[in-house]
C-alpha positions in Angstrom: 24.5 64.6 -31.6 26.3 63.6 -28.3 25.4 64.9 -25.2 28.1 67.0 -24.5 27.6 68.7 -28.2 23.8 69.3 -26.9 24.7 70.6 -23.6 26.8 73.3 -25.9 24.0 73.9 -28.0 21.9 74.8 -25.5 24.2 76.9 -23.4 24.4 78.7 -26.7 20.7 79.2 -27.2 20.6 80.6 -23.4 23.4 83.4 -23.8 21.5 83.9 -27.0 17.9 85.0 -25.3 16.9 88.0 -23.9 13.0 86.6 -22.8 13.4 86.3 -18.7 10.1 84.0 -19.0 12.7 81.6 -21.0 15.3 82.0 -18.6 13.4 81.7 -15.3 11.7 78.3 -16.9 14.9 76.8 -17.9 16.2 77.8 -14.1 12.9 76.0 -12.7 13.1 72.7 -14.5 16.9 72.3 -13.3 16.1 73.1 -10.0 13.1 70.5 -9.8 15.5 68.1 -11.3 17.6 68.6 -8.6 14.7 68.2 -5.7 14.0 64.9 -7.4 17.4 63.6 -7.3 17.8 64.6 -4.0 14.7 62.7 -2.9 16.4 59.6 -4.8 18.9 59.0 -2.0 18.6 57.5 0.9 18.4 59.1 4.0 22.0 59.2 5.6 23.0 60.4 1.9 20.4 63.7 2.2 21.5 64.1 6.0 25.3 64.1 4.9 24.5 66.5 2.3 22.9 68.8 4.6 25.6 68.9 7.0 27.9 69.6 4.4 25.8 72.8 3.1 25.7 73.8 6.9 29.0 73.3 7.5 29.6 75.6 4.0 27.1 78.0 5.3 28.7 78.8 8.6 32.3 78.8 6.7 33.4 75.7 8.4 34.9 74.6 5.1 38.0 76.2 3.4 38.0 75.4 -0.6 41.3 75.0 -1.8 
């Protein structure tokens, strides 16, 4: 199976569940996947980032 078609499965298996426990895990290990990518780049990447999340934050930027 391709990624993509396992990204599908999965989605599926989540809107299937009811169990918050499964939910709240699944949430957790995407999240820390994210912390750990973050820590990946370098430091003018992280500080862009941040500025960019401030910027969104205080409504500085318009989405289109």
């Amino acid at each position: 199976m391709d990624l993509q078609s396992e990204k599908l499965e999965l989605i599926k298996m989540i809107l299937e569940t009811n169990d918050k426990v499964t939910i709240e895990t699944l949430k957790s290990i995407l999240q820390s996947e994210k912390k750990n990518s973050f820590k990946e780049l370098s430091s003018e990447q992280q500080e862009e980032i941040n500025l960019v999340i401030q910027k969104e934050n205080r409504g500085d930027i318009v989405d289109f």
